[in-house]
Each structure stands twice: as C-alpha cells, then as structure tokens.
C-alpha positions, 0 to 999 in steps of 0.5 A: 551205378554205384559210388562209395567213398571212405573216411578213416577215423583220424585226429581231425575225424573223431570226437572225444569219444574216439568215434566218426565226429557227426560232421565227417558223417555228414561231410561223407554223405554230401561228398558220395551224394554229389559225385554223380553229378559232378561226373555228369557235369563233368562228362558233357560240360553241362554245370548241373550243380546239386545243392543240399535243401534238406538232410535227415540222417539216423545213426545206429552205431559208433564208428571207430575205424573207417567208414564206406559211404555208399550210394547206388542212384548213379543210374536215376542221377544221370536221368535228373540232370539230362532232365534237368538239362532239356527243361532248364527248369531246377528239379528236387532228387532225394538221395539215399546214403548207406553207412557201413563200417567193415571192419567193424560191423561187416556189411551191417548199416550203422548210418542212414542219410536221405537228402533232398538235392535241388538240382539247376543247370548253370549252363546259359542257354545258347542265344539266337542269331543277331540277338 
C-alpha cells in the first residue's frame, strides 16, 4: 500500500527564498507517515496512536512548486498495529518518507525523512466478568 500527500508551495508554505519552508517539509512527512495508521484506527476502531520519537531528514534540493510526499509501508504498517494490538505492548517502527517535486525534478528524490514512531493502542482491555 502506498499513500502520497501534496503540499503547494504558498504564502503560508514558503520562506524567503520562495521554496518549501522546512516546516512544511517536516509537516508533510508526519502527515504521510501517519496515514496508515489512523486508517487502521479507523478500520477496526482500535486507537493505534503513532508518535514521532525521532526524525532525521536529508534535503537535496529547493522546491518551489509542490511537493508529493510518498510513503509505501502500508502493508508493514497494518502488521505493527495488529501486533501491537494482540500484545498490548507499545512497539517502535521506523518509516521512510520519499520527497519528489514533478514539476520540477520528475521522479527525481529531492528529500528523504526516516522517523522512528512509537506506536500504543489506547484501547482499554476489555474488563472480566463481575470485575
């Protein structure tokens, strides 16, 4: 499974440069990296909640259009929180983002952002009879 977002380079988006602000960047990559957990969450009403414990990131180039933030573990996503569901216990899952600006590198990587998530389910466990 694969998930991309895009962000427009904007008043609010860019810096004085007129490219991607590094914040929009960084936005970007949690937003993409989030998404398929929330549809987990979503899906089965367990509140497998992702949090951002580390973030390294490396730019190559400015962007001044738009940016696709891509990233393709829906697959190893879904298995972590079925995990983390069945053990209860809070699992770490390092999830790389890929940058691309179409319009103006083509399929070119201009950023790269690995993140470690922690994730937990929230869900409290069902109590027992005459508990």
């Amino acid at each position: 499974n694969t998930a991309t977002i895009r962000i427009d380079v904007s008043r609010r988006s860019r810096n004085g440069y007129k490219s991607l602000f590094l914040g929009a960047l960084a936005a970007g990559g949690d937003c993409v990296a989030g998404l398929f957990p929330m549809k987990f969450m979503f899906e089965t009403g367990h509140r497998t909640i992702p949090i951002v414990k580390s973030v390294s990131s490396v730019y190559f180039k400015r962007i001044t259009t738009y940016a696709h933030f891509t990233c393709t573990q829906g697959e190893e996503w879904y298995t972590v929180c079925k995990s983390v569901v069945a053990s209860g216990e809070r699992q770490d899952f390092t999830v790389e983002v890929l940058v691309t600006a179409p319009a103006e590198f083509g399929d070119e990587v201009v950023a790269r952002i690995t993140q470690i998530m922690s994730v937990k389910n929230l869900n409290p466990k069902p109590a027992g009879k005459g508990a």
